[in-house]
Structure formats: structure tokens, C-alpha cells
N, C-alpha and C positions, 0 to 999 in steps of 0.2 A: 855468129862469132862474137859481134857487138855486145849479146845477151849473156855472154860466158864470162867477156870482161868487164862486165855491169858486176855481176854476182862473184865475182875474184875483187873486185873493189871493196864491194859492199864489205865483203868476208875479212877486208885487211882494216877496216873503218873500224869493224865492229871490233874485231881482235883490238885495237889501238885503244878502243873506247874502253874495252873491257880491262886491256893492262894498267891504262888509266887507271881507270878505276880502284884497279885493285891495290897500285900504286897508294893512291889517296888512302884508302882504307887501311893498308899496312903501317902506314906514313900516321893516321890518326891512330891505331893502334900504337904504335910504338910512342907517341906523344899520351896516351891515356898509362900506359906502362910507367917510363917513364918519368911523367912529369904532373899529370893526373892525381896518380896515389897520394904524393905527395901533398898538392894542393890541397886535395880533400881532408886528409888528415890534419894539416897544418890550420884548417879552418875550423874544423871540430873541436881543435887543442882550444882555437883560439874563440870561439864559443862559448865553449862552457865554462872557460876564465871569463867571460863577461859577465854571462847570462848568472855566477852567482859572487858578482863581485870578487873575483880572487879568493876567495876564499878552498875553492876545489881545483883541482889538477885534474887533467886527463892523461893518462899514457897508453899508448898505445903499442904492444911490438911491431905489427905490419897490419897494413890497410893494401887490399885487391879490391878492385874497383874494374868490375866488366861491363862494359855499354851492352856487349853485343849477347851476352847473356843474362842479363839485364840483372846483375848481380852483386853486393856487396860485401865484404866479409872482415872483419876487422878479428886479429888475435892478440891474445896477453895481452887484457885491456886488466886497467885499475882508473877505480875514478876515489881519488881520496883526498884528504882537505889537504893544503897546502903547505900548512903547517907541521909538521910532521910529529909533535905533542900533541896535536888538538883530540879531543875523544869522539869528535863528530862521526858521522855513520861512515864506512869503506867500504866499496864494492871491486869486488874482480869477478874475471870470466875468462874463463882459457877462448873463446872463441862468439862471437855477434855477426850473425848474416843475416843478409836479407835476400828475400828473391822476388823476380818476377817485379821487377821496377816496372811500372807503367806511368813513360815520359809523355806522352799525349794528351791525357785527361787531366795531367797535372801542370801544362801549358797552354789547355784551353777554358779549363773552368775550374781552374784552381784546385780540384781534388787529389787527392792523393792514394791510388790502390796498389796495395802489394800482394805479391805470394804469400812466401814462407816470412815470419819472423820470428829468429831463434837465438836463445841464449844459449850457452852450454858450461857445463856447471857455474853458474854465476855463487861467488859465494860474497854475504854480507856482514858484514861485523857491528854492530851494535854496540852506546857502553850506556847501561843502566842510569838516566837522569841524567844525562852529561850538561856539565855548566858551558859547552861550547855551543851557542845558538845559531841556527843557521839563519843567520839575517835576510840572505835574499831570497826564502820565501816568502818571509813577511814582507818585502819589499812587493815581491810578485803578484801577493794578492793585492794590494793597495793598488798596484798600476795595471789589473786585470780589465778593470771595469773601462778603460779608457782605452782598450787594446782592440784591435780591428778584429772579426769573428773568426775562429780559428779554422782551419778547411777540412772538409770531409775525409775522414778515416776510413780504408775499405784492407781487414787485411785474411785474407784466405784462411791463414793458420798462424795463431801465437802459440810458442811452443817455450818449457824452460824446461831441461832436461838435466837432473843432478845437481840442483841448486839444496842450496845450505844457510842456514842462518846462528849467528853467533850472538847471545848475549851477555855483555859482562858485567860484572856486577861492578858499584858506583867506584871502586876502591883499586878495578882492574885486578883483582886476585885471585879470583875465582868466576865459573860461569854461570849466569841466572837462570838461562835458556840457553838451550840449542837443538834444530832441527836438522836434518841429515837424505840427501837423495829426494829432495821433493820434484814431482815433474808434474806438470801442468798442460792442458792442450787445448783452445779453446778453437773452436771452427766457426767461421763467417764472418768475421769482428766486425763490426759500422761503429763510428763515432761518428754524432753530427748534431746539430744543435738540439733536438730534443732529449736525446740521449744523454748528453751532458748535464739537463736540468734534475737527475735522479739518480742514486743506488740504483745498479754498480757502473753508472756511468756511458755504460756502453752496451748496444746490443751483440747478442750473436745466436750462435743457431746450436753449437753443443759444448760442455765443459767435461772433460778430464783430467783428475788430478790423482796424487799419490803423494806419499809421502814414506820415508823409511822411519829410521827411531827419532821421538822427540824425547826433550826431558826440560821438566820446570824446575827449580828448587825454590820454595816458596821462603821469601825475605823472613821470616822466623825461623826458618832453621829446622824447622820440626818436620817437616814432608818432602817428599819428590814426586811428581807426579809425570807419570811415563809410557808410551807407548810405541809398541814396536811398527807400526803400520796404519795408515789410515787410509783410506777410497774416497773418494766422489765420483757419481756419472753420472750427468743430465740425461745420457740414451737409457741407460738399468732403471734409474732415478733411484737409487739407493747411495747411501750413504754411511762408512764403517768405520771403527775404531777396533784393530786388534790388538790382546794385551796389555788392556790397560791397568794401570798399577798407582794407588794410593800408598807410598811408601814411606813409612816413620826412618828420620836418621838417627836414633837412639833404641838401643833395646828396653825390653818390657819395663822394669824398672827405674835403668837412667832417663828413660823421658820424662818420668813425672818431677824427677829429681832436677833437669833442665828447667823445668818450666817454672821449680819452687813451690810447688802445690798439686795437688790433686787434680786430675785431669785422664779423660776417658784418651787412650792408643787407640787410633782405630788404624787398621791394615787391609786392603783392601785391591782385590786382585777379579779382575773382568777379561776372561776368556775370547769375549767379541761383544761390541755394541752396535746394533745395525739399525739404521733407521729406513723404512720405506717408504716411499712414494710422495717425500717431502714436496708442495708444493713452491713451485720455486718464483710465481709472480707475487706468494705470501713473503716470502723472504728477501724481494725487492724492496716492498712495503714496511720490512722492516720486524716480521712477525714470521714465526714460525707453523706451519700446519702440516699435517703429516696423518698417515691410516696409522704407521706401528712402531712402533720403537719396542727391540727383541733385545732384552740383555742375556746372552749365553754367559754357562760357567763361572758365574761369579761366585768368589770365595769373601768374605769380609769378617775383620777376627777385631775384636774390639775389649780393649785390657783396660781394668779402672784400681790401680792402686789404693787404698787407704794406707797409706804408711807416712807420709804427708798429712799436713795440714788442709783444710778446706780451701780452694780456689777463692777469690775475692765473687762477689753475689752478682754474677753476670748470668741472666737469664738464659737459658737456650731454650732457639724458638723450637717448634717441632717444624720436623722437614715439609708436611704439607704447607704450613703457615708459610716457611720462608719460599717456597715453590710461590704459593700466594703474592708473594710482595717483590715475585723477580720483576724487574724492569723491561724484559723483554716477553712479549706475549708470547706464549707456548700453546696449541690444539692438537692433542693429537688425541686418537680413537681410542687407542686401545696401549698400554707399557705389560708387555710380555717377562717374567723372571722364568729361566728357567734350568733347573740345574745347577743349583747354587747351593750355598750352605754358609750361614749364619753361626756365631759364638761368643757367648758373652761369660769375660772371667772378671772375679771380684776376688782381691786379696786382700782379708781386714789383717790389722794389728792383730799383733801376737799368735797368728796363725803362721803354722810353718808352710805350707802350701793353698794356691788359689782353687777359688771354687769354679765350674764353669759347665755352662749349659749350652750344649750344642742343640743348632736345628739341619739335616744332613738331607737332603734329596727337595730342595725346596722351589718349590713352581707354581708362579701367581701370575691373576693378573690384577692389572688398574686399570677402572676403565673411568671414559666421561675425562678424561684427564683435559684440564684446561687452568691457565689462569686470566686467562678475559677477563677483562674489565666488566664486559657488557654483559657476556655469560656468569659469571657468579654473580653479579649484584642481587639477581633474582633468589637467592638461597641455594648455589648449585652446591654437588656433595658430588667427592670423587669415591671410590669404592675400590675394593683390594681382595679379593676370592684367592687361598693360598693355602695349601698344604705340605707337608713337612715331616720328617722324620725326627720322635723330639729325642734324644739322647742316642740315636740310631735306632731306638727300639720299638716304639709306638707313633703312629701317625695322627700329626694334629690336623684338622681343619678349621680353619678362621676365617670369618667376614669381615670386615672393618669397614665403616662409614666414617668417610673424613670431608665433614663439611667447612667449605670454602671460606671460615670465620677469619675472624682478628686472632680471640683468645685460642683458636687450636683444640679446643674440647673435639672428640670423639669416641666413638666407639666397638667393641669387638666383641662378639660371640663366637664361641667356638667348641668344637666337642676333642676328645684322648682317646682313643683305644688302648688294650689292655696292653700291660705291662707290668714287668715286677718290680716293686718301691725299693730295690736294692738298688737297682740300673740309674736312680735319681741321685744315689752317692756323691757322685761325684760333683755335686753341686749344693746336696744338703750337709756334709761335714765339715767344708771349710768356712763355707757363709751361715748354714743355719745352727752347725755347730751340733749337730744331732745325727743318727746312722738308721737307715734302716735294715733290721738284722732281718726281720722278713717280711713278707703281704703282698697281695696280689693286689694291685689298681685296676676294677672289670672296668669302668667308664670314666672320664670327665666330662663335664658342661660345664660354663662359666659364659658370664655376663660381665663386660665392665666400660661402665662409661668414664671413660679419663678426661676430665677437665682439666682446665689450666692450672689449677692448683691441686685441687685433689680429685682422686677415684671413688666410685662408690661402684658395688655390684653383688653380684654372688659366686656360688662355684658349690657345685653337687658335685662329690669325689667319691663313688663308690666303688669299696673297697672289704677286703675282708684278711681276718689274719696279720694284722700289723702291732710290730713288736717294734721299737726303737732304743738308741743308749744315746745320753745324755755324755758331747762330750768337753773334753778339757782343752781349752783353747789352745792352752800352750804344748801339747800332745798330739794334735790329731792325726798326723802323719804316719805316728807309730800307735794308734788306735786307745790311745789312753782315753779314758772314760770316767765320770764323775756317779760313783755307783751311786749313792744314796738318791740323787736325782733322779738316776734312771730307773731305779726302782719307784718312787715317788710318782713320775709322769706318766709310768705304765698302769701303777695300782691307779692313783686317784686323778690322771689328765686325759692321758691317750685313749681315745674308743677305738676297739680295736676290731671293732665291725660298721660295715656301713651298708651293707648288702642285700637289705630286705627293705620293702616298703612300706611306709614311706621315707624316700631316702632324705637323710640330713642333709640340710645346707648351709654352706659359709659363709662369713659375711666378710665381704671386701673393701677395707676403708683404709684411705691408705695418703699421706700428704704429700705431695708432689714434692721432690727436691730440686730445684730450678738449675741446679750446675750440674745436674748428673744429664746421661743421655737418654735418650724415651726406651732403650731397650731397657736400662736398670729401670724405667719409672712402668716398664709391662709386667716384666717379673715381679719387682716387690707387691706391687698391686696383687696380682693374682696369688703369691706365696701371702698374704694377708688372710684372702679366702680359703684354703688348703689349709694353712695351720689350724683356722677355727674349726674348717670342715674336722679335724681330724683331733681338736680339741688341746692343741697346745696354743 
């Protein structure tokens, strides 16, 4: 009996303990409810007005704060400067949480490990050069060195979901930059003091990002450069750019007339750029190394007016050279082109329409590609294997050695398959100012070393049956013709055979023109060797 009223005691002890308890617990809940939020918030406010001198605001719509789910969440947040003129940076966020508070290792040994931490669309605003300086960074560093070690970072997942960026230009009238939907995921994050002594600051175990459309508008006024989508994955270890876009903001003609001179349009449109298997302990370091970089579908359309005056005598490097002198090291194995298509138009004075030479199904590679310091020094040469449809009608094949110099000298060999010297029209009437009325092209081969100022080489063009008309500059459109020439160039210039052996060859000499771009300095060169070959 005694043992029944033991355990009827014990049962109303524990019940008491337990209401207790729960008492206590509802009692701190509703003091974290609240009075808690509040606290927390009103600290944060009053933080980050210290921490950068008044000079920034925080606001906040609502702050939840759960002990027991170990959870924080703050919404319609804005952190913007104080001043409500100033152009300094502004950030917002519909929503900032965290999760997975761990209050015990951060009461025993000072560190600090979270869950989740997440932005959601945080968007930033940017103003191009703003004269508003933010003084208390510079403050921050100066009183870094004198600051007690900062504590271990541990956090599961950083995550920013739909974030934006805005930049305006110095004048606030228009935008410089803008990005759109980017999201980012990195998993295992550590900060801690060796981590902090290096790029990117902090360790972790994997990154994914994305991004939607960006767009640049480059301070001249003359391009946009834009893409609809970009990737990174540290697990695929690939890395993409789709739709990318080189964009003139003036049409063919008004850009040169912009600029006040003569000046190559180039337009430029990339289908996907993928790079694979980028090393990413090089890219800590500060260097790029990678097996391939694939550029699919690229279109690139390049207009050079003469209707203008000459540009003022500013050299253009060749793209290897400047590849050469990038600041940042680049190795990569192998640069895949594939599926692309090339065109180059030239409209002289007093022509009624431009001349233009397409290249149509074009797929190369680069290989050896590098610009190391330590790797070229020794004479390295990067190399380019590329075939091509040249007018749609005949396929070219070309080699090119492009050794790793100062001056940019290099060279190309390559062979034409047949085609008929009609199909070259559209490139020999407006520019060379001459037609061909008929002839079969059975081969090319050509040779031609391009130094930095001038070409020299050859070009074997066998051919047979070629008739041509000499024509009128100010006519060609409507096919007017200068007879006495053209009877002239046929009787005593033009050979009108080239097709037995041993075959003629041309001779290719040709003076670099340093404003033009190295597509005009291929062609004129090689149209050097073809006219001789063919005796005009």
C-alpha cells in the first residue's frame, strides 16, 4: 500500500516538475517573442551605425529569432547610407536566415558553426566612380592589425538565390552594368586563420553558381557585351557562357561616322563557351589551367568602312601578341572552334556597295595554348589546324604557327579546292573593282609569312578558262564596265590558263597597315599573290 503511495507521489512530483517546467519554457518563449526580436534587431540597427561610422542605415521589416529551432530570419531588409543623396553602394533582400545556430561551441571555444545561410534575392546597386568614399573601411583596415583573431567560421551551406546587381553610370542616367537571377551554393564553408591568409579567403568542399542575363555597356559608347546564362560547378568542374554577344550600338556606317574615322565594326555572336576541367587550386594561385576551352556557333561579322578619313597611327596588336602580354596566366591544352562562320566586308569610296568574303562551316583547333611566363621564354609557338568553307563554295584548309614573340610575326600555309572564280564576285567587284565573267579555280596553295610589318610568300592558283571585266567604280552595282581596260587586261595582262605544269606562282608582298585588323592584313596579302599569280 505504502509502495502505491510512493509512486502516486513520485507521479504528482514529476507532473509539478514537468508543468514547471514547461511554465519556465513558455514564460522564456514568450520573452524571446516578445522582447528578444526586438533586442536583437535594435542591436544589429545599432551595430552597423557604429561599425561604419553613421555613415550606413540598417532597416529591417521583421526579425524572428527561435532558440529552440535554433533559427534566425530577418525580412525587407535594406542596408543603404544614411544620407539618402550619397551614391555609395545599397543593398536589399526580401528575406536573410540562418540556421542551425550552434550555441555551445560558440561558448566554449569561441567558434562559431551554422546550418543554412541564405540570402534571397538580395539586390545591389552600384554608382559608377562615386565621389562618396566609404571611410570606414579604410578605417577597418588601419585598426585590423591591432584587433583580437577573429573566430572560426563553420557553415554547412551559403546559399544566394536571385540576387541582382545594378550599375550606374557616374552621371546616374543610364546603366553601365547589370546582372540578373544569379544563385550561388557553396557547401562546407571554414574560415579560420590560414584560410584567410589567401584567395578566395576561405575553404569549402563544392561551389555552384548560375547566373541569368548580364549586360556591360562599355564607357565609349560603341559595344554591349551580353550574355544570356552562365554555369559553374566544382562537382562537373565545368564552366559556361551561353549567348554570348559582342554588340555594336550604331549601324554599319554610323559607327565609323561616331568614332570620326575609320575603324574596323566587329559583331560578334557565341552560341556557348564551355571550359573543362579547369583547375581550381590554379585559380586560387591566381592562374588559370584547364584541358579545353570549346567555343560552339560562333558567328563574328567584321565591317571596315573607307568612307572616312584614316584613324589617327595607333598600332593594332595581333590577338596572339596581346593574348601574350594578358596579365593573368592562361594553360590550357587544347581551344576547340567549332561551327562558326567568319566575314570580312570592305566598302571603298565611290563604290556603290561593300565587297565581302565569307568563311561558312569553320572548325579549328589551338593547341599548346599558353602565355606563361616560363613556358614561352624558351621560343614556345601556339598552333591553329582550321578548315572552312571559303564563299560557301570551296573548302579551305590552313595551318598557322604563331610564335609566342613581341613583334607578332607568323605564319600560314594552306590549300582551296575547286571552285568557279564567278563565286569570288562578291568580294572581287567592290574591292578589287574587277568581275569574273568565267574560270574554273582546280587548286590553291599559298604560303605567307606575316611579320609585323610586312608579308612576303607565294600562292600557286591553278586555274583555267579565266575571262575577267575591268570595272567602273562609280557603276559596279549596276555592272558598268570600263571596256577598253577590259579588253586591254585580257589581250595583254590576264593569263588565262594556269593548268599544266609547271604551275605559275605568285608572289606575295604586301605592307602591313597597322590600323587595319589582321583579317584585312590576311586577305590583302594573299590577294597580292592571286593577282600576280593571274597576271594583273
Amino acid at each position: 500500500m505504502s509502495s502505491k503511495k510512493n509512486r502516486h507521489k513520485i507521479q504528482k512530483i514529476g507532473l509539478t516538475i514537468g508543468l514547471v517546467l514547461l511554465l519556465i519554457l513558455v514564460g522564456i518563449q514568450i520573452f524571446f517573442s516578445y522582447y528578444l526580436d526586438d533586442l536583437v534587431e535594435n542591436r544589429l540597427v545599432k551595430a552597423v551605425s557604429e561599425q561604419t561610422i553613421n555613415q550606413y542605415q540598417l532597416d529591417v521589416g521583421e526579425l524572428t529569432l527561435s532558440v529552440w529551432n535554433r533559427k534566425m530570419e530577418l525580412n525587407d531588409v535594406s542596408l543603404h547610407p544614411t544620407n539618402s543623396s550619397s551614391t555609395a553602394p545599397k543593398v536589399t533582400f526580401d528575406q536573410f536566415s540562418v540556421s542551425g545556430i550552434q550555441f555551445l561551441p560558440y561558448l566554449f571555444n569561441g567558434s562559431v558553426n551554422l546550418g543554412d545561410v541564405q540570402f534571397i534575392t538580395p539586390a545591389v546597386t552600384l554608382t559608377e566612380n562615386s565621389p562618396d568614399s566609404l571611410v570606414f573601411l579604410n578605417q577597418s583596415d588601419e585598426s585590423s592589425s591591432s584587433q583580437t583573431t577573429p573566430p572560426t567560421i563553420s557553415v554547412d551551406r551559403f546559399i544566394i538565390d536571385g540576387g541582382s546587381l545594378n550599375v550606374q553610370t557616374s552621371g546616374g542616367d543610364s546603366v553601365r552594368a547589370e546582372l540578373q537571377d544569379f544563385n550561388l551554393m557553396i557547401s562546407r564553408v571554414r574560415i579560420d586563420s590560414t584560410s584567410r591568409l589567401n584567395p578566395p579567403f576561405f575553404d569549402y568542399e563544392s561551389i555552384n553558381s548560375s547566373t541569368g542575363n548580364i549586360r556591360y555597356t562599355f564607357k565609349n559608347g560603341l559595344y554591349a557585351l551580353e550574355s544570356h546564362q552562365t554555369k559553374y560547378s566544382t562537382i562537373e568542374n565545368t564552366a559556361s557562357v551561353d549567348s554570348l554577344k559582342l554588340v555594336p550600338q550604331y549601324p554599319r556606317y554610323e559607327f565609323s561616322q561616331q568614332v570620326g574615322h575609320q575603324k574596323d565594326r566587329i559583331s560578334l555572336r557565341v552560341g556557348q563557351i564551355r571550359l573543362e576541367k579547369p583547375k581550381i587550386d590554379s585559380l586560387k594561385a591566381g592562374t588559370l589551367v584547364a584541358d579545353r576551352l570549346i567555343i560552339e556557333g560562333a558567328n563574328l561579322d567584321v565591317f571596315h568602312s573607307k568612307m572616312l578619313s584614316d584613324g589617327p597611327e595607333r598600332i593594332k596588336t595581333f590577338p596572339h601578341v596581346a593574348f601574350k602580354n594578358l596579365k593573368f596566366p592562361v594553360t590550357i591544352d587544347s581551344v576547340s572552334i567549332n561551327q562558326s562562320e567568319i566575314s570580312y566586308s570592305e566598302h571603298l569610296p565611290d563604290v556603290d556597295r561593300p565587297g565581302t568574303v565569307t568563311f561558312a562551316n569553320v572548325n579549328g583547333v589551338f593547341a599548346n595554348v599558353t602565355n606563361d611566363s616560363t613556358t614561352i621564354s624558351g621560343g614556345h609557338e601556339m598552333t591553329l589546324d582550321v578548315t572552312s568553307d571559303v564563299m560557301g563554295a570551296a573548302q579551305l584548309d590552313a595551318h598557322f604557327v604563331l610564335p609566342m614573340n613581341e613583334d607578332g610575326g607568323h605564319s600560314v600555309r594552306g590549300t582551296l579546292a575547286s571552285m568557279q572564280a564567278i563565286q569570288l564576285n562578291p568580294i572581287l567587284e567592290p574591292v578589287g573593282l574587277v568581275r569574273a565573267e568565267r574560270g574554273t579555280i582546280h587548286s590553291l596553295q599559298f604560303l605567307m609569312d606575316l611579320g609585323a610589318d610586312s608579308a612576303t610568300g607565294w600562292t600557286q592558283l591553278v586555274y583555267s578558262d579565266l575571262k575577267i571585266e575591268v570595272l567602273d567604280s562609280k557603276n559596279v552595282n549596276s555592272g558598268g564596265r570600263q571596256w577598253l581596260k577590259t579588253v586591254l587586261a585580257n589581250l595583254l595582262k590576264i593569263k588565262e590558263h594556269n593548268n599544266k605544269q609547271p604551275f605559275r606562282r605568285g608572289e606575295v608582298s604586301k605592307e602591313r597597315v597597322h590600323t587595319k585588323s589582321i583579317f584585312s592584313y590576311w586577305w590583302k596579302s594573299l590577294s597580292t599573290g592571286l593577282k600576280d599569280n593571274v597576271g594583273l
